[in-house]
VOPAGU-2260 file (C-alpha; in pm, 1 decimal, decimal comma):
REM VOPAGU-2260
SITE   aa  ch    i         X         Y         Z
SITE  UNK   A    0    -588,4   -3205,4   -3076,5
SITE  UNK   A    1    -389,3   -3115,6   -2764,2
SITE  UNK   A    2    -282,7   -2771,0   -2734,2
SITE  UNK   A    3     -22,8   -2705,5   -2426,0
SITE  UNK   A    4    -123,9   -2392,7   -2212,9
SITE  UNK   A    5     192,7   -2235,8   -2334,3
SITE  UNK   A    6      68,2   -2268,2   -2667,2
SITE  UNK   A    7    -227,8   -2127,4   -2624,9
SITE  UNK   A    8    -130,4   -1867,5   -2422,7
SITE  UNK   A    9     141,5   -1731,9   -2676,4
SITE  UNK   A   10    -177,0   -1788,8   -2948,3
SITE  UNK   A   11    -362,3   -1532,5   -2720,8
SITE  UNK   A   12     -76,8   -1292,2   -2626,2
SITE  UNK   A   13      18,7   -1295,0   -3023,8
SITE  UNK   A   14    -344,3   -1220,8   -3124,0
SITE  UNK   A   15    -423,3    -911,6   -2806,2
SITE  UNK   A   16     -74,8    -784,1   -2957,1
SITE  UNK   A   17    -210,1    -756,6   -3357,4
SITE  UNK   A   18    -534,1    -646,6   -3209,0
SITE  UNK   A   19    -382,3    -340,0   -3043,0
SITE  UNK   A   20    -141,5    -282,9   -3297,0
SITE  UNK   A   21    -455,5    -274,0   -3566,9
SITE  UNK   A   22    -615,0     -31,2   -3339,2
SITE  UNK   A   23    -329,4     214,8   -3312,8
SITE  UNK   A   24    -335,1     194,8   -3717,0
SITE  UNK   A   25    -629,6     290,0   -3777,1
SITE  UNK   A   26    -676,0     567,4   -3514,8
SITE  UNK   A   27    -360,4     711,8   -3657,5
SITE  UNK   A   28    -518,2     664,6   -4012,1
SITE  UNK   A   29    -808,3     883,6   -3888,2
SITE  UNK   A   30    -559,0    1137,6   -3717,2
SITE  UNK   A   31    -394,1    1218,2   -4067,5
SITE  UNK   A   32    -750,9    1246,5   -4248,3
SITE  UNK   A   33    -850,0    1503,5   -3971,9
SITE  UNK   A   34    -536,4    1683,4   -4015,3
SITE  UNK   A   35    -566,3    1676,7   -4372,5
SITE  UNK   A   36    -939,1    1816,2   -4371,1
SITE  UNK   A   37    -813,3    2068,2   -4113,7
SITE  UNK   A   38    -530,0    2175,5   -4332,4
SITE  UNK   A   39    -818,3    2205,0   -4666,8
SITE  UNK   A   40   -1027,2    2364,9   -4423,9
SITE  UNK   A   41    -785,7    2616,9   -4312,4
SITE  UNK   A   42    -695,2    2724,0   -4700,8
SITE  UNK   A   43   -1011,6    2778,9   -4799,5
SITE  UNK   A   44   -1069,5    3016,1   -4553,1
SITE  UNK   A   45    -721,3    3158,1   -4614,6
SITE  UNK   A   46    -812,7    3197,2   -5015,0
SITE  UNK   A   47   -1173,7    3399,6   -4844,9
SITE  UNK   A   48    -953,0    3625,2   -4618,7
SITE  UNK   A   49    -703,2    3699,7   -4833,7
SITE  UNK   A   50    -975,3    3786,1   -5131,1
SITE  UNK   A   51   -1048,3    4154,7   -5001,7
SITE  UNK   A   52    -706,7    4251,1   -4862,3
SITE  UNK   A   53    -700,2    4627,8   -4924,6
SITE  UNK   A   54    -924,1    4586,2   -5205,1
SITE  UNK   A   55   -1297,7    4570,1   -5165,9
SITE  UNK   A   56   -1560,0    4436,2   -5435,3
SITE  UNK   A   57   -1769,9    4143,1   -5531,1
SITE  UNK   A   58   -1765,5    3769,5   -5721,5
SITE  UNK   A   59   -1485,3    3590,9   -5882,0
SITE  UNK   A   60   -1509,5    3826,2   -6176,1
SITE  UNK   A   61   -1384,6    4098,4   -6007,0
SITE  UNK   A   62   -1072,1    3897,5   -5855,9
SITE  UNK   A   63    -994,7    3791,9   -6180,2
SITE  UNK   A   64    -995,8    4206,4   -6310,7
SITE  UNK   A   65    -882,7    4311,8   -6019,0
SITE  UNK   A   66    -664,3    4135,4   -5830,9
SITE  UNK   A   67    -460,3    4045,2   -6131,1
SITE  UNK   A   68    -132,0    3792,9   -6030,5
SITE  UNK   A   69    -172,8    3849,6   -5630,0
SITE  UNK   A   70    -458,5    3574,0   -5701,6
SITE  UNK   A   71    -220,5    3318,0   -5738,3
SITE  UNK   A   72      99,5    3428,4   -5631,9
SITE  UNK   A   73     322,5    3332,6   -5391,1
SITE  UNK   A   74     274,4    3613,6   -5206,0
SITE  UNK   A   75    -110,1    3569,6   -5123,9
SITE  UNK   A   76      -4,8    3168,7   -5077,4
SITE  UNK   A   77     222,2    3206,0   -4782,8
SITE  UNK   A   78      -9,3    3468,4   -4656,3
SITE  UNK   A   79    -266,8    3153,1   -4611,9
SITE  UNK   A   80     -25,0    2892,5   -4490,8
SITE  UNK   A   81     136,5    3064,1   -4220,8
SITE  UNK   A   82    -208,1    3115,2   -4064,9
SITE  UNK   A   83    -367,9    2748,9   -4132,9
SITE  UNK   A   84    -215,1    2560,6   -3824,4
SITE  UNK   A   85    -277,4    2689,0   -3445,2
SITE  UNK   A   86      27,8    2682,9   -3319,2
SITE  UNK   A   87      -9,3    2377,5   -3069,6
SITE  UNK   A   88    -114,6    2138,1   -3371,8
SITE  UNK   A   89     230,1    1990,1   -3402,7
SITE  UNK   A   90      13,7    1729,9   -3673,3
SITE  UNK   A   91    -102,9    2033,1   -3895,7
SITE  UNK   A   92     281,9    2173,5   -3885,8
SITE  UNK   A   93     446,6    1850,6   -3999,8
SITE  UNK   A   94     188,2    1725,6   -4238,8
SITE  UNK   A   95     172,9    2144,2   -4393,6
SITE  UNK   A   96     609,9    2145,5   -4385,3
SITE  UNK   A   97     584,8    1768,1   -4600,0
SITE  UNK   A   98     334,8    1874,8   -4857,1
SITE  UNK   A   99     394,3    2245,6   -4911,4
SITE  UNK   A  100     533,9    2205,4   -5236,4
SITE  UNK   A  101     260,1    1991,7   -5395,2
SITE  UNK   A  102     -26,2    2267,0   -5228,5
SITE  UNK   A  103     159,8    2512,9   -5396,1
SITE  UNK   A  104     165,7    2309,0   -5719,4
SITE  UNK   A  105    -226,2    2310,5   -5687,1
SITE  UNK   A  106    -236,9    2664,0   -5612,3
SITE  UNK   A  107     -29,0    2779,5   -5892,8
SITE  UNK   A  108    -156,5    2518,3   -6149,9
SITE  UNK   A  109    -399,5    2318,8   -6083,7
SITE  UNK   A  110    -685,1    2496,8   -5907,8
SITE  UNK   A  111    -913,7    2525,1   -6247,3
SITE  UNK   A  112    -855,9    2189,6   -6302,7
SITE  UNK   A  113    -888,6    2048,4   -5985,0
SITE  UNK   A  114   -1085,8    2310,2   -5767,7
SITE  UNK   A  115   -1210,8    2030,0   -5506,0
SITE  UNK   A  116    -870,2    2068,6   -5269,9
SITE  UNK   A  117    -984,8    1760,2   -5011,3
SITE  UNK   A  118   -1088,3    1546,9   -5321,7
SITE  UNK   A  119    -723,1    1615,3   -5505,1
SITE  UNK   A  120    -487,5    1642,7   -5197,6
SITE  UNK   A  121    -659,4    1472,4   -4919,4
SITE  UNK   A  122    -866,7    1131,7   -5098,3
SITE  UNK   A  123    -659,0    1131,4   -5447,7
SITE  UNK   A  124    -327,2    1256,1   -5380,6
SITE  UNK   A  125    -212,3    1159,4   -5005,8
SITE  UNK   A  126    -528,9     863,7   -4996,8
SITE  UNK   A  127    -561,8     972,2   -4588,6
SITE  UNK   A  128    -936,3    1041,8   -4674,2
SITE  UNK   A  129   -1272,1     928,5   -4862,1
SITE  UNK   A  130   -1578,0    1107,9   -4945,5
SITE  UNK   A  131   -1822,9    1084,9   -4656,3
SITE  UNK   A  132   -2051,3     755,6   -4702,2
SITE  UNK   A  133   -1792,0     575,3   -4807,2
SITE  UNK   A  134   -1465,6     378,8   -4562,3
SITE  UNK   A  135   -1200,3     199,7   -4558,3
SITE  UNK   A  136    -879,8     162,5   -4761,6
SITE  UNK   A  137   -1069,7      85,9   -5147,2
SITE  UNK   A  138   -1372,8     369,7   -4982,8
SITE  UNK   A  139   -1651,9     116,7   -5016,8
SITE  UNK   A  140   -1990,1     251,9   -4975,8
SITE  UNK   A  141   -2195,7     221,3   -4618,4
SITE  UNK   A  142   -2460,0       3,3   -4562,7
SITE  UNK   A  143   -2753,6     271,1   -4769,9
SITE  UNK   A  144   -2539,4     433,4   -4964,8
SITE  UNK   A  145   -2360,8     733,3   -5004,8
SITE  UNK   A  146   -2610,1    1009,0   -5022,0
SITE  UNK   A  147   -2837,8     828,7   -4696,9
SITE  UNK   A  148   -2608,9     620,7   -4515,5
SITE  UNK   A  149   -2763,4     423,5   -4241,7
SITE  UNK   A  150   -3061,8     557,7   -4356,9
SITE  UNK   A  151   -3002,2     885,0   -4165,8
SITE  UNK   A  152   -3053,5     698,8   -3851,2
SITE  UNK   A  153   -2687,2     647,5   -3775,6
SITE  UNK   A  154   -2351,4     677,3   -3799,6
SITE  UNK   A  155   -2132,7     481,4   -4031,3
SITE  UNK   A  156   -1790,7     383,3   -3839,9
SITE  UNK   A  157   -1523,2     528,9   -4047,9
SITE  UNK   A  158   -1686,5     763,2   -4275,4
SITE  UNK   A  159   -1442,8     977,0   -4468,9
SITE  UNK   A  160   -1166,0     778,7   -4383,3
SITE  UNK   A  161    -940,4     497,9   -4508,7
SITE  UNK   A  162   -1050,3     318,9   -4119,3
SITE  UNK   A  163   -1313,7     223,4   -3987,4
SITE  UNK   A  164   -1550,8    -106,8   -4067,9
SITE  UNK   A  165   -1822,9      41,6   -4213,0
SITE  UNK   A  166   -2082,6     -43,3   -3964,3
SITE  UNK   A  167   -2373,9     143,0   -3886,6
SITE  UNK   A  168   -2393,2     289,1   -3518,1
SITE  UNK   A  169   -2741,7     367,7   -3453,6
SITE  UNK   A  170   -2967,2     654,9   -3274,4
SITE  UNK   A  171   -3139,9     557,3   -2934,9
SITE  UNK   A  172   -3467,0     327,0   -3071,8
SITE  UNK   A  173   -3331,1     228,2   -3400,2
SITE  UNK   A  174   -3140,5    -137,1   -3483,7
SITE  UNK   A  175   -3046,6    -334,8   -3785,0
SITE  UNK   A  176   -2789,4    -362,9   -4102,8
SITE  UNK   A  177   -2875,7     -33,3   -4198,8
SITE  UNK   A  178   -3035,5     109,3   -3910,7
SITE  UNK   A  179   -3441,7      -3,3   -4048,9
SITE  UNK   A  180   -3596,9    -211,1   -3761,1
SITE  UNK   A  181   -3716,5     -71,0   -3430,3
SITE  UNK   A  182   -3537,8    -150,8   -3104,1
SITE  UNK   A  183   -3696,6    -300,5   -2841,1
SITE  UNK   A  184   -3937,3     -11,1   -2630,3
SITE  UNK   A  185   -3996,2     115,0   -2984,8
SITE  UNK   A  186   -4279,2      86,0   -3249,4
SITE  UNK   A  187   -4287,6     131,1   -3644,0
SITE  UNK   A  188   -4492,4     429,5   -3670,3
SITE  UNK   A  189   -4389,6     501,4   -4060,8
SITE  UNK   A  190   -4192,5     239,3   -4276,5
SITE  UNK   A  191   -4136,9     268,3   -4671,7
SITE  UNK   A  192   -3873,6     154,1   -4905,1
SITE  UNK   A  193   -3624,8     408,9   -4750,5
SITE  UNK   A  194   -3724,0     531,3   -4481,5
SITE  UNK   A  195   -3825,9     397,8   -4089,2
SITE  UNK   A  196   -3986,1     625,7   -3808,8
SITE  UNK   A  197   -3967,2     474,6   -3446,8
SITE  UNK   A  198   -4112,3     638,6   -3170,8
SITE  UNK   A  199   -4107,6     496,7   -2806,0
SITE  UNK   A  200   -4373,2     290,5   -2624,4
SITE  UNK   A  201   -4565,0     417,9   -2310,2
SITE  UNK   A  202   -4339,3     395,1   -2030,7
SITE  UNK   A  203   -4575,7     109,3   -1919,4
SITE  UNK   A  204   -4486,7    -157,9   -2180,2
SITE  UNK   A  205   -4237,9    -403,8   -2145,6
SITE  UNK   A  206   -3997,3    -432,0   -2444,2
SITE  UNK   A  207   -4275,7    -482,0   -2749,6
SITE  UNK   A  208   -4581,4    -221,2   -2789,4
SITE  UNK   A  209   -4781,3    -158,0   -3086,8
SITE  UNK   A  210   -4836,6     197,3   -3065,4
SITE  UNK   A  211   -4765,2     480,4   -2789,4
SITE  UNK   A  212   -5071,6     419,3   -2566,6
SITE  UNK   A  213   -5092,5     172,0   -2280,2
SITE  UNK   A  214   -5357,6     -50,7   -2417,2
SITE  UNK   A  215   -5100,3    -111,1   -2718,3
SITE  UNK   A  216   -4838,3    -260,5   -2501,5
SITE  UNK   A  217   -4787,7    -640,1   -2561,3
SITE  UNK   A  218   -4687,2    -653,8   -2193,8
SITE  UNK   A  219   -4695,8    -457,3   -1886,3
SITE  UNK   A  220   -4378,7    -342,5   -1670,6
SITE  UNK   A  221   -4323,9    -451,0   -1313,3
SITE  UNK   A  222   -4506,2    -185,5   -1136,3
SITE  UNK   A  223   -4796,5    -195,9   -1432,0
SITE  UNK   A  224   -5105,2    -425,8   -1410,7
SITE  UNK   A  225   -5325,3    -487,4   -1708,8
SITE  UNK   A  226   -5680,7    -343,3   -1751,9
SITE  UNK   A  227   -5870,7    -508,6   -2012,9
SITE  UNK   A  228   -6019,6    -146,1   -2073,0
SITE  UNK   A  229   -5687,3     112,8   -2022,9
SITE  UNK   A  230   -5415,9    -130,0   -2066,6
SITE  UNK   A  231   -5140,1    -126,4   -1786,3
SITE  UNK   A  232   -5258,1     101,6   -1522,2
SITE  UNK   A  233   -4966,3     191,3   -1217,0
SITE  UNK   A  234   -5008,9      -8,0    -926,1
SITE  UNK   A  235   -4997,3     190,8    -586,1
SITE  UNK   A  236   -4769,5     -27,6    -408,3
SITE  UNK   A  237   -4803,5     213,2     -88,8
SITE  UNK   A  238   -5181,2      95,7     -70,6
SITE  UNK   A  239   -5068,6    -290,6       4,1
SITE  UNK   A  240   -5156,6    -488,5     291,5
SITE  UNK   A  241   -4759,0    -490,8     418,2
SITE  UNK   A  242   -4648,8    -148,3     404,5
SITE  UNK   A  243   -4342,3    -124,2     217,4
SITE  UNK   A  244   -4158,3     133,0     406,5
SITE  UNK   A  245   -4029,5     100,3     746,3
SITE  UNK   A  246   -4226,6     237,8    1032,1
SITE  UNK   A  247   -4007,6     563,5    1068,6
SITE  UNK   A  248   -4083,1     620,8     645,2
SITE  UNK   A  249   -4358,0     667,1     461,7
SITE  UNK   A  250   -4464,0     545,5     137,8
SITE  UNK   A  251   -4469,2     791,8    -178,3
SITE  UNK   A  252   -4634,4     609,3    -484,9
SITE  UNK   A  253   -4501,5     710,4    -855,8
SITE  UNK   A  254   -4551,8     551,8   -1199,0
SITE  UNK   A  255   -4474,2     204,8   -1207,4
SITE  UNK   A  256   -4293,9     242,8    -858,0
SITE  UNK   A  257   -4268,8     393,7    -521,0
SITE  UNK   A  258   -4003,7     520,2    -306,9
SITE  UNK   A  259   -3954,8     564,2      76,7
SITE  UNK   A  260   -3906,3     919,4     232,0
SITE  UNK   A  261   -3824,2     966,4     667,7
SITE  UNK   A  262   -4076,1    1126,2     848,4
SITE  UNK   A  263   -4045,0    1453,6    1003,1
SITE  UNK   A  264   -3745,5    1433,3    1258,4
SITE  UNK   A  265   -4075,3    1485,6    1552,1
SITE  UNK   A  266   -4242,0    1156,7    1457,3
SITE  UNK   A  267   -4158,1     816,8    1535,7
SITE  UNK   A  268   -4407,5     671,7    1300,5
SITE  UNK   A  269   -4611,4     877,4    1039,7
SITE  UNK   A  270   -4823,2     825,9     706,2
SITE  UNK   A  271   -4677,9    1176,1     537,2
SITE  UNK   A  272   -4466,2    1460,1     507,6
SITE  UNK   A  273   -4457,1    1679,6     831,4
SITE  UNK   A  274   -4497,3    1720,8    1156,8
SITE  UNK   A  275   -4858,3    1719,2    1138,0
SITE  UNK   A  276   -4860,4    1389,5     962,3
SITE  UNK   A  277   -4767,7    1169,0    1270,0
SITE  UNK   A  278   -4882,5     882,1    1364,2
SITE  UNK   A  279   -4716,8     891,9    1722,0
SITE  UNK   A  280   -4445,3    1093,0    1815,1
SITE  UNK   A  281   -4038,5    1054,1    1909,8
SITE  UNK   A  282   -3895,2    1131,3    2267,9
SITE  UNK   A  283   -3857,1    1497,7    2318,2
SITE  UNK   A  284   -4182,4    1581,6    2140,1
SITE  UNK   A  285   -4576,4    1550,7    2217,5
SITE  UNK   A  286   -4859,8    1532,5    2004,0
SITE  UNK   A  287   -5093,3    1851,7    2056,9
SITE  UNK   A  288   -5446,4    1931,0    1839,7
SITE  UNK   A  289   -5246,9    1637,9    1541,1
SITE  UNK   A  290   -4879,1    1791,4    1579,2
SITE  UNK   A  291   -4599,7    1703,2    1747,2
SITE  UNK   A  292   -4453,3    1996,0    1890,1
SITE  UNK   A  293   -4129,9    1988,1    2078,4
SITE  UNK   A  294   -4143,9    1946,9    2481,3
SITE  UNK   A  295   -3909,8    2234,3    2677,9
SITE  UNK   A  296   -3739,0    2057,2    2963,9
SITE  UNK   A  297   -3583,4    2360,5    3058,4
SITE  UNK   A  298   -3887,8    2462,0    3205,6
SITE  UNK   A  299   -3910,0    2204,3    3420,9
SITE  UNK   A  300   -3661,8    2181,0    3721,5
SITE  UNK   A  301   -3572,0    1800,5    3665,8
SITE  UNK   A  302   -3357,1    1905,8    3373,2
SITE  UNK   A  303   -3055,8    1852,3    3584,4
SITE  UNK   A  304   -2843,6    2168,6    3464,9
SITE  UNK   A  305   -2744,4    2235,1    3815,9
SITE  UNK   A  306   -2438,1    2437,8    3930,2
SITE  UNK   A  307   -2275,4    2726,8    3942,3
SITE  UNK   A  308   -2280,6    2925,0    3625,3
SITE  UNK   A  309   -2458,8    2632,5    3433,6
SITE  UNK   A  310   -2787,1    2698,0    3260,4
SITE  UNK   A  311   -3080,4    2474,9    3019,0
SITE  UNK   A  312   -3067,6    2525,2    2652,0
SITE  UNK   A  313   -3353,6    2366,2    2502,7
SITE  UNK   A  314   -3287,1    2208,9    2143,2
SITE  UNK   A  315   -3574,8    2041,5    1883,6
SITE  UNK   A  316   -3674,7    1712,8    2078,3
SITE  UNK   A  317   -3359,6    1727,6    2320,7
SITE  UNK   A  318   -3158,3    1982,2    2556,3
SITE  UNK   A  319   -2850,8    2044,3    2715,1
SITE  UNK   A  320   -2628,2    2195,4    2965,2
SITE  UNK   A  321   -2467,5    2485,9    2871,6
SITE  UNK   A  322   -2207,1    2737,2    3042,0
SITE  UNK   A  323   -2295,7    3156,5    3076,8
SITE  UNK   A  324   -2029,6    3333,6    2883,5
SITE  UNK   A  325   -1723,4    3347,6    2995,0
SITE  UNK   A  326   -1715,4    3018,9    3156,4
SITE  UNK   A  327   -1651,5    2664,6    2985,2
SITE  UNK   A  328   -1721,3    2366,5    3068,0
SITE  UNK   A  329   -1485,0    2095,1    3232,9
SITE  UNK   A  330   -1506,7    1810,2    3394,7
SITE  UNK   A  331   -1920,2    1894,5    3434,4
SITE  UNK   A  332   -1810,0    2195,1    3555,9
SITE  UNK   A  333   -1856,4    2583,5    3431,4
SITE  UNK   A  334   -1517,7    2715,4    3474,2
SITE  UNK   A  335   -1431,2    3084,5    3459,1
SITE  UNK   A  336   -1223,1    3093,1    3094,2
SITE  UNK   A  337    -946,2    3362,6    3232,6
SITE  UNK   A  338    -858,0    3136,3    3515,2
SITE  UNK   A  339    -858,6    2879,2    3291,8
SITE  UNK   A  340    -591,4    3065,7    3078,5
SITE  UNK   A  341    -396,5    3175,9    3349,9
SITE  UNK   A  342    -365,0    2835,9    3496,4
SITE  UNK   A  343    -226,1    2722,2    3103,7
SITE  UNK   A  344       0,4    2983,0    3168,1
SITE  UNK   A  345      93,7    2874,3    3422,2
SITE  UNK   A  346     204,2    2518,7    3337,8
SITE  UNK   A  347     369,4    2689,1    3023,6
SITE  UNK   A  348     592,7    2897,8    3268,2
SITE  UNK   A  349     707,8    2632,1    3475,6
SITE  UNK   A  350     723,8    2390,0    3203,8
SITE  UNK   A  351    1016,5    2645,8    3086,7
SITE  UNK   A  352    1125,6    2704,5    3423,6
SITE  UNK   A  353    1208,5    2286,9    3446,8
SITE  UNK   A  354    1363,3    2299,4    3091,1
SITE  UNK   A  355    1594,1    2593,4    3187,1
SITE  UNK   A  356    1696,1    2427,7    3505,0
SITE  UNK   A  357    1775,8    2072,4    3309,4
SITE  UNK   A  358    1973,6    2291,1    3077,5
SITE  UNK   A  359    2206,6    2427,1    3326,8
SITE  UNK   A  360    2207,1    2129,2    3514,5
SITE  UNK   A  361    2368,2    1922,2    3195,2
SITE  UNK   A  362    2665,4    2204,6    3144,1
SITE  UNK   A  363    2755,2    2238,0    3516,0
SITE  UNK   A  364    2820,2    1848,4    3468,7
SITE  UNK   A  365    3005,7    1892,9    3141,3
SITE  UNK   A  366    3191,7    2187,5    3332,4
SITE  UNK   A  367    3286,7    1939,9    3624,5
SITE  UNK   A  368    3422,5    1691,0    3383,2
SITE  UNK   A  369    3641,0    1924,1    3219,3
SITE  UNK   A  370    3801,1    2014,5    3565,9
SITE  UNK   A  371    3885,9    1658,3    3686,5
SITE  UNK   A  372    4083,8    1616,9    3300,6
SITE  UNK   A  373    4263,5    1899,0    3363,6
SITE  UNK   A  374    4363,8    1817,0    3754,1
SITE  UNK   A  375    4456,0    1472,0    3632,1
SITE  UNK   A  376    4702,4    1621,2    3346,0
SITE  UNK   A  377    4873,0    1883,2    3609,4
SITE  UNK   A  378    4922,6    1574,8    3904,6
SITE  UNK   A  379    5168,0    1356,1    3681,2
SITE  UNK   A  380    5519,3    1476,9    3608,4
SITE  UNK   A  381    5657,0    1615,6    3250,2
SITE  UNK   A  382    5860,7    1327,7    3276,3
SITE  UNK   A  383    5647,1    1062,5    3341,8
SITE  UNK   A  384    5624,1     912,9    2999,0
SITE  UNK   A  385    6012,6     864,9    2986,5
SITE  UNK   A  386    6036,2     695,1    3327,4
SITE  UNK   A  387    5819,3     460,9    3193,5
SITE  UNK   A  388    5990,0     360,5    2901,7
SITE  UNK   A  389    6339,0     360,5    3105,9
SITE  UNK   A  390    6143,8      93,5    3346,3
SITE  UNK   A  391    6067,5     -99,5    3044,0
SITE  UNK   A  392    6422,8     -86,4    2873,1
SITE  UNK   A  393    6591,1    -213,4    3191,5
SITE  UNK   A  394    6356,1    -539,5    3257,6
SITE  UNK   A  395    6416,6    -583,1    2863,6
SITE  UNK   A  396    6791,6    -612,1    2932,0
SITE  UNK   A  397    6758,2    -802,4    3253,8
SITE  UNK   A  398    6540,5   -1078,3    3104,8
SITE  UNK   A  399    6779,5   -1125,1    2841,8
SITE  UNK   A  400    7043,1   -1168,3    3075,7
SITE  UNK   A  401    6881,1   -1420,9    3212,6
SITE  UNK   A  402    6838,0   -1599,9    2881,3
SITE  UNK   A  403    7177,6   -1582,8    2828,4
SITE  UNK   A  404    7288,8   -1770,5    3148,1
């Protein structure tokens, strides 16, 4: 059958859509079950507070004698409402505002019947929940049953909810339908009817063991080697023909590995940690009685810190040139830093200076334009516009004379 990539690509565009729309369902299906537990919740420990208010006493007896109507009035019921939702739930507010009247049908009617609030309101009523164990919309049972699902070595997806698909999510080492078999790393160490016990292998093994010793693995890790006596036994990689590490590292075995640390910053080769575990040294330091110690070239004269006002400062494996105080250094010189500043100073003042000058410069010219306008305007006569036009007017009149002829 020939299916055109349009096709198919409106097939898998159609079926992401219902898959994401299915999702959003059933997390909002959960939502309104949490609510709804939250709300049940929140009574019950309403009806508890509100059961001593400026009374004082003991069991249900005593409510009944001494409490009187306040046990199921109205008054004691919006006493427990009001305080059920925080007051950032905006879920707990709505869902309480749509179904106050049928809680306070319960509360005034049906609570002897019906004392189980989540089973009446929550899973019979409103159908938002089930009874943990079971899920779904029809609350089938998990996989093992209500009172152990997943044996007790999982979680059931959906619990207590009209979502979920009933699956069992399982605890680190545990596998299967119901959560029974032992994952892989992991070994039966108890196993009835009911129940399954899986503990972990010895580090050692690789995937299947028999019990938690290293002789009962049915294979070794890499890192592991077999003994016919122990089992798998670590294998010191650092004591291999090829070292491992590179010649400025050393080696540092662990179980079933081995990693690679630097050597002390005065070695340029070493078998340890320290400075007295060298093998040869790095430039700046020599080896004296099995430790590198650092070398001071200041106390030599071929240092090359010479100049005025320039001294050696000697530094682990290195030096360098430094300035005494109050001097810097520039240009590989020590300079004095108040001269320094003045000459910045300096530079700032006549930087202004040059700014100042271009300044005045620029409205001096602007001042000189504005003179030469104004000379212009006072040389032509106040009637120079109309002479102009008269000009014009009389070679208009002779031209047309001229046409006329």
């Amino acid at each position: 059958m020939n299916v055109s990539w349009t096709s198919l690509t409106i097939l898998i565009f159609v079926s992401l859509l219902h898959q994401s729309s299915f999702a959003g369902k059933r997390k909002d299906t959960i939502k309104k079950c949490q609510t709804c537990r939250n709300i049940v919740n929140g009574f019950q420990e309403g009806i508890t507070r509100t059961s001593r208010y400026n009374f004082g006493g003991g069991d249900v007896d005593w409510e009944e004698k001494k409490l009187g109507t306040y046990q199921t009035s109205e008054t004691r019921f919006i006493e427990i409402t009001d305080n059920i939702c925080e007051s950032s739930k905006h879920e707990c507010h709505t869902l309480l505002e749509e179904n106050e009247e049928i809680l306070e049908e319960w509360w005034k009617e049906h609570q002897q019947d019906f004392p189980d609030l989540l089973q009446w309101f929550c899973i019979d009523l409103l159908k938002y929940c089930c009874i943990n164990g079971t899920f779904g919309p029809e609350c089938q049972e998990c996989p093992g049953g209500i009172e152990r699902p997943c044996q007790d070595k999982g979680e059931c997806k959906g619990s207590g909810t009209r979502a979920g698909s009933g699956k069992c999510d399982c605890k680190a080492g545990y596998t299967g339908l119901v959560c029974d078999e032992c994952k892989d790393g992991h070994y039966e160490e108890f196993k009835n009817e009911t129940d399954t016990l899986c503990t972990e292998c010895h580090k050692s093994c690789r995937l299947k063991c028999k019990g938690p010793e290293p002789k009962e693995c049915e294979e070794c890790k890499d890192g592991w080697l077999w003994n016919d006596e122990l089992g798998c036994q670590d294998v010191n990689e650092c004591e291999a023909e090829e070292p491992p590490c590179k010649a400025t590292e050393y080696c540092e075995n662990n179980e079933g590995s081995y990693d690679c640390e630097s050597c002390h910053s005065s070695c340029d080769q070493c078998l340890g940690k320290g400075n007295d575990k060298c093998v040869k040294c790095g430039d700046g330091y020599i080896m004296n009685e099995g430790i590198c110690e650092d070398i001071n070239e200041c106390e030599g004269d071929d240092h090359g810190c010479t100049g005025e006002h320039k001294m050696c400062k000697n530094v682990p494996g290195r030096y360098r040139c430094d300035c005494e105080d109050g001097f810097e250094l520039m240009g590989g010189e020590c300079i004095d830093k108040k001269l320094n500043e003045e000459d910045d100073e300096e530079i700032v003042d006549d930087t202004n200076e040059e700014k100042e000058e271009e300044k005045e410069t620029s409205n001096n010219n602007e001042t000189n334009k504005q003179k030469e306008t104004n000379q212009k305007d006072e040389v032509l006569p106040d009637n120079f516009e109309g002479d102009i036009v008269k000009e014009e007017l009389d070679k208009s009149v002779i031209d047309n004379s001229k046409t006329e002829l």
